[in-house]
Every structure is written in C-alpha cells, then in structure tokens.
N, C-alpha and C positions, 0 to 999 in steps of 0.2 A: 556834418557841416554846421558852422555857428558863424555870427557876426563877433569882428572883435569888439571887446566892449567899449563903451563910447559911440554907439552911433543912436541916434535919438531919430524916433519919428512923429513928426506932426503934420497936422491936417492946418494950413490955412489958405484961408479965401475957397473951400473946394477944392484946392490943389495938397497935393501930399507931397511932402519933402523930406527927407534925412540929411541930417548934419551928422558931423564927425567933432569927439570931445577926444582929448584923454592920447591914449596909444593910437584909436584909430586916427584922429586928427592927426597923427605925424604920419601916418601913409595916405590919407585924402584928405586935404583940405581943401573944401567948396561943403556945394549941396547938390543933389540929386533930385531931380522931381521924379516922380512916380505916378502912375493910374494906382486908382483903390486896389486892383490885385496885387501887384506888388509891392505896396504899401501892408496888405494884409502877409503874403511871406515874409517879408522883414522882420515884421512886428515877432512870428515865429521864430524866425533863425536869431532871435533874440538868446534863447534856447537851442541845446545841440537839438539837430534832425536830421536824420534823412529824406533821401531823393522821393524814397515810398510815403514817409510821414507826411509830406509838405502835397504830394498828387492828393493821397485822402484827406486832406485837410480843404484842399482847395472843392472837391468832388464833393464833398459833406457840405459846404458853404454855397457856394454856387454851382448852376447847372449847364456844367462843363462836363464832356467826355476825358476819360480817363488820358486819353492821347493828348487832347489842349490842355488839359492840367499839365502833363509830361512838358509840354512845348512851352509853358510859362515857367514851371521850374526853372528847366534846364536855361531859359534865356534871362530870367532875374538874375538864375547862380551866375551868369557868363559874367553880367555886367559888374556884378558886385566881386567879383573875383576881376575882373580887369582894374578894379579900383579899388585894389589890393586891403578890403577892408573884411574879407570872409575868411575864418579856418577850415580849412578839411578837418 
C-alpha cells in the first residue's frame, strides 16, 4: 500500500495535517488533521508498505503492543482509503 503522490504532511501550531496536490488533489480536496501517530504512517506510506512494515515500524518507535499497532494501521489505512487518496 502507498499514498498517491501529492499528498504532503506538515506539522502546524502542534496539530498535523495532509494536504492533497497533483493527482491526489483531484480525488481529495481539503485537509486532514491527524494525531502524531498517523502523521508518523503517512509520512511512511509515503513509500510502498506493508500492513507488517507499518505494525514494526510503529512497535520500534513507540510503546505500543503489536495488537494497538495492528488497530492504528488498520484504522489510518480505513480513512485514507475512504478518501480515495491510498494505492493497494
């Protein structure tokens, strides 16, 4: 799974957001807030990954159990796949 390209993230004021440029701008236009965790897989699915890539990356980074990493995955992927801005 990958972001299409075109979607940028930044940090302001403490808050994290993604904007949509380019190709993904024509399937989302707005922005997205985010907490720092999924602001941190974004910035991944930057790059292709997998469902396993993205739990160990999160498991390595913060101390989360393998199951809550599973459970942020899976609910990033939902939204950004609802806002038609992710490839399988």
């Amino acid at each position: 799974m990958k972001l299409l390209s075109g979607v940028l993230v930044s940090e302001v004021d403490g808050e994290y957001v993604a904007v949509t440029l380019g190709k993904a701008g024509k399937k989302f236009n707005g922005m997205i807030r985010m907490n720092g965790t999924a602001a941190f897989l974004v910035r991944l699915l930057q790059s292709e990954q997998t469902e396993e890539s993205l739990v160990a990356a999160l498991t390595e980074t913060y101390e989360v159990s393998r199951e809550e990493a599973l459970q942020n995955v899976r609910l990033v992927a939902e939204k950004l796949r609802a806002a038609g801005i992710m490839e399988e």
